[in-house]
SELOKE-78597 format. One line per field, with one value per residue (C-alpha): residue number from 0; residue in one letter; chain; x, y, z. Coordinates in steps of 0.25 Angstrom, whole numbers, always signed. Layout:
<sites>
nr: (NUM; ...);
rest: (A; ...);
kette: (A; ...);
east: (X; ...);
north: (Y; ...);
up: (Z; ...);
</sites>
This chain:
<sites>
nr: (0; 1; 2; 3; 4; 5; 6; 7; 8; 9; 10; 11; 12; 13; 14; 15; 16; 17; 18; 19; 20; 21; 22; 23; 24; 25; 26; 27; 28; 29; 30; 31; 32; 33; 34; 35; 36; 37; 38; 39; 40; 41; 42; 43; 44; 45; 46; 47; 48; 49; 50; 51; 52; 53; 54; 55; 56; 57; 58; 59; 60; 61; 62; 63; 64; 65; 66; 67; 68; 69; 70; 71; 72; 73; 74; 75; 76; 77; 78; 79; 80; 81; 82; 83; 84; 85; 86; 87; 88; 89; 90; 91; 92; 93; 94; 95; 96; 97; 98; 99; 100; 101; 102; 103; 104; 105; 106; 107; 108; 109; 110; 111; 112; 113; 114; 115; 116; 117; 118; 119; 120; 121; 122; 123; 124; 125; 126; 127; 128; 129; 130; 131; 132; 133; 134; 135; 136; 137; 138; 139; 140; 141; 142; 143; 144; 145; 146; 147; 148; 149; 150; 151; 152; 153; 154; 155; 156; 157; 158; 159; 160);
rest: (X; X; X; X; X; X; X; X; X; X; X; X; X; X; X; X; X; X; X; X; X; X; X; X; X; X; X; X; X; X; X; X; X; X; X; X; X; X; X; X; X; X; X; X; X; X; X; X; X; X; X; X; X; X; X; X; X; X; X; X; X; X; X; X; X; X; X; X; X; X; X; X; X; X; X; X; X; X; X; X; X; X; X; X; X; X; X; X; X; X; X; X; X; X; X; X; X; X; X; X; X; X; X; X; X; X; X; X; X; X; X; X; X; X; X; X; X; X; X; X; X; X; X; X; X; X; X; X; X; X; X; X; X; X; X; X; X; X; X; X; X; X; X; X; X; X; X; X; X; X; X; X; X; X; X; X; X; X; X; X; X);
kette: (A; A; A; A; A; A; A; A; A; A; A; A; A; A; A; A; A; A; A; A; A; A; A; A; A; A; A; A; A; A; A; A; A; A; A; A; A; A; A; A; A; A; A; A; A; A; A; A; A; A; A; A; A; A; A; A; A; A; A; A; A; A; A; A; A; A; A; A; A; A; A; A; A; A; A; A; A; A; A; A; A; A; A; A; A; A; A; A; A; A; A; A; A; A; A; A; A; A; A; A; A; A; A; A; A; A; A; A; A; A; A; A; A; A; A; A; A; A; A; A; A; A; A; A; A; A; A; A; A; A; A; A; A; A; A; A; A; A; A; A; A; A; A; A; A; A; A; A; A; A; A; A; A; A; A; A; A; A; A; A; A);
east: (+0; +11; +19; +6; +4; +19; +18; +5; +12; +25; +16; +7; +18; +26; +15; +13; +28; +26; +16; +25; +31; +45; +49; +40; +26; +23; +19; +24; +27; +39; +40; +35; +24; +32; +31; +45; +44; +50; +47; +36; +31; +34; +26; +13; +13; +13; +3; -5; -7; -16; -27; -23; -20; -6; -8; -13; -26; -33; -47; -60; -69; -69; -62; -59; -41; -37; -29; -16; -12; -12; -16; -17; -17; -1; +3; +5; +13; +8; -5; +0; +8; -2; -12; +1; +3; -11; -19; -36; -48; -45; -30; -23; -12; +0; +10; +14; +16; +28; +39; +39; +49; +40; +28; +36; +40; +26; +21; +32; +28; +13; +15; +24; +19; +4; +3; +7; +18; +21; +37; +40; +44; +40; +50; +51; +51; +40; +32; +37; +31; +19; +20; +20; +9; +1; +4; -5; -15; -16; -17; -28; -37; -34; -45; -42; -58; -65; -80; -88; -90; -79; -74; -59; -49; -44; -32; -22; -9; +4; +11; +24; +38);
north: (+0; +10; +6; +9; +22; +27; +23; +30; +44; +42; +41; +54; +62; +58; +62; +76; +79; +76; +87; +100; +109; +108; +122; +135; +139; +151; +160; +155; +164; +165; +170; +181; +179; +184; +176; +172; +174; +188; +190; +195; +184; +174; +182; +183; +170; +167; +176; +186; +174; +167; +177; +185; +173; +170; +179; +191; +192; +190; +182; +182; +170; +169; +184; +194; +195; +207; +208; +212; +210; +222; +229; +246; +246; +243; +254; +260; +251; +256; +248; +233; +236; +241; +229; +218; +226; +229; +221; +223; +218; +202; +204; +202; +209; +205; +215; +208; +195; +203; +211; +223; +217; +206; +214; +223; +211; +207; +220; +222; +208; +211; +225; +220; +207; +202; +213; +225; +232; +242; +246; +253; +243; +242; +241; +237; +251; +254; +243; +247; +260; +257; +247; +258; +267; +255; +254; +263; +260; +246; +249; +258; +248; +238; +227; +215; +212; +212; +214; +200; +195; +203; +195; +198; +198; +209; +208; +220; +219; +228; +232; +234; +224);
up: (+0; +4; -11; -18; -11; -13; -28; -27; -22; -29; -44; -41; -37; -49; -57; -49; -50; -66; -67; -59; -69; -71; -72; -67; -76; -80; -71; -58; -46; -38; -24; -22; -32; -45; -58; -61; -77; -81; -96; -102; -110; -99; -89; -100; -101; -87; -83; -94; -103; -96; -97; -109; -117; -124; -134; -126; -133; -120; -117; -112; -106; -91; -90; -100; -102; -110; -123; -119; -134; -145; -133; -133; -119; -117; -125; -110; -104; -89; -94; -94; -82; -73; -77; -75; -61; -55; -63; -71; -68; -68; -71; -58; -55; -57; -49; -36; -46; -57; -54; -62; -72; -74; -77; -84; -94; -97; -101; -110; -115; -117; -124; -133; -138; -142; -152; -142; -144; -136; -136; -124; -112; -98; -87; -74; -68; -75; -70; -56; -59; -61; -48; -40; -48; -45; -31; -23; -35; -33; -17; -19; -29; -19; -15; -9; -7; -20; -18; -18; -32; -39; -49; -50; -38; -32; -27; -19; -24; -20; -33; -22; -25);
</sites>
């Protein structure tokens, strides 16, 4: 009875170990709850795609996810870095998740790729910038209890490294 058992266990945790990625997947966060990619594309495809689809276009079905391709609105850089930072609607915010390089790197990506093509790049500091513009805004909008019923989840975050 104990063999059978001890086959038993030794069978399904080969078969649970077969199953754990080898190397880290897309999107995975590190301490501090940082994503660990640090290029544009890889950080699109680890966290924008999944709602705006692959090529950007966006959907609609269970929620509505905008178009960030051919899209007017990135002509002022500020645009995308504020949404990435603070969030829209059901867009969470990503700001306490990227460092400034990092969201830095994915707006450049998306205004300059999926029919967009804005030249002028975003930097670090710019992004640290608009951080601290953000601050006392995103203090002030602040709600950590969403009235009953509301759809989206509200969550405070502290645009502060």
């Amino acid at each position: 009875m104990r063999r059978l058992l001890a086959i038993t266990v030794l069978l399904a945790s080969c078969g649970f170990a077969a199953e754990l990625p080898v190397f880290s997947p897309p999107g995975t966060i590190l301490v501090r709850g940082h994503f660990v990619h640090r290029d544009g594309e890889t950080l699109y495809r680890s966290i924008c795609q999944g709602c705006h689809m692959p090529d950007a276009r966006g959907a609609q079905g269970a929620g509505m996810y905008p178009a960030l391709a051919e899209n007017p609105k990135f002509a002022s850089a500020a645009y995308p870095i504020a949404l990435v930072l603070g969030g829209r609607h059901g867009m969470p915010a990503l700001g306490d998740s990227l460092t400034d390089a990092q969201v830095a790197e994915v707006v450049n990506y998306v205004r300059s790729h999926f029919g967009n093509a804005y030249p002028d790049q975003v930097t670090a500091d710019d992004v640290a910038r608009m951080r601290s513009a953000l601050a006392p805004q995103a203090a002030q909008a602040c709600d950590p209890y969403p009235p009953p019923g509301d759809r989206h989840i509200r969550v405070c975050r502290r645009f502060s490294r």
